[in-house]
C-alpha positions in Angstrom: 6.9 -14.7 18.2 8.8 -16.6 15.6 12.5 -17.6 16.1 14.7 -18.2 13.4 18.1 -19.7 14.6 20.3 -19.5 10.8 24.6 -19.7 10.8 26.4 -16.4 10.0 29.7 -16.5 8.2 32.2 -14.3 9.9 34.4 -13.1 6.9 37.1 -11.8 9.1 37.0 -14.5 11.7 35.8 -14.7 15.3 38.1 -12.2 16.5 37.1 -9.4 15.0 33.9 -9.9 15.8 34.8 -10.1 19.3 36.6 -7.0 19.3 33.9 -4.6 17.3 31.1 -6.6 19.7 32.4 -7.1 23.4 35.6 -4.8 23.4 33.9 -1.6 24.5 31.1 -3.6 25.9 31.3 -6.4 28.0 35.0 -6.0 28.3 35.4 -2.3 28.9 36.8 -2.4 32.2 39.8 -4.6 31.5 43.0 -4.0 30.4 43.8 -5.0 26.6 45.8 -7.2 27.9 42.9 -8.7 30.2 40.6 -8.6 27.1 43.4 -9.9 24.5 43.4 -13.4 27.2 39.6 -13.3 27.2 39.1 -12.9 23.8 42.0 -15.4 23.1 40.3 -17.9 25.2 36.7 -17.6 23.6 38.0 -18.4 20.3 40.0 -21.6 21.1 37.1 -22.2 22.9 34.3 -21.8 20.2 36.8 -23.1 17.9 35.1 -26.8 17.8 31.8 -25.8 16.9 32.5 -22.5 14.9 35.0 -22.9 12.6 35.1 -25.2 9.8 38.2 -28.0 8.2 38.6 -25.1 5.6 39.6 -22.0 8.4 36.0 -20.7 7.7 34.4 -19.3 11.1 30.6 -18.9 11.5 28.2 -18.4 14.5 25.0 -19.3 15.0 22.8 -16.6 16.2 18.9 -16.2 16.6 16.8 -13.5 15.5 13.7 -12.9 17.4 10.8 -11.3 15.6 7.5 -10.2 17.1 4.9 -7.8 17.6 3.0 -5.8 19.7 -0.4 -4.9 20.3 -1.5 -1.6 22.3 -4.6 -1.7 23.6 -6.8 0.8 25.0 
């Protein structure tokens, strides 16, 4: 297995990534006003490490690649 950690510009910002990834997800049984505060709170939060001087936002994420082997 090879992992490959790499930084992924978010064009549209943190946000919107939030809401196309956890919305319907992770924060399907709240309220939108529930997930607005969540969501509100994880990007002040990842704000220090994510977003750049410039406004830019970026995450790091790691993409595992592997194989398998059946054997008989």
């Amino acid at each position: 297995m090879v992992m490959a950690p790499r930084m992924t510009p978010l064009p549209t910002g943190l946000r919107n990534w939030l809401e196309l990834f956890t919305r319907h997800s992770f924060l399907a049984g709240y309220s939108d006003e529930e997930a607005d505060g969540i969501m509100r709170e994880v990007e002040e939060d990842c704000r220090v490490d994510c977003q750049d001087e410039s406004g830019n936002w970026a995450i790091s994420y790691m993409r595992l690649r592997f194989y398998a082997v059946l054997e008989e």
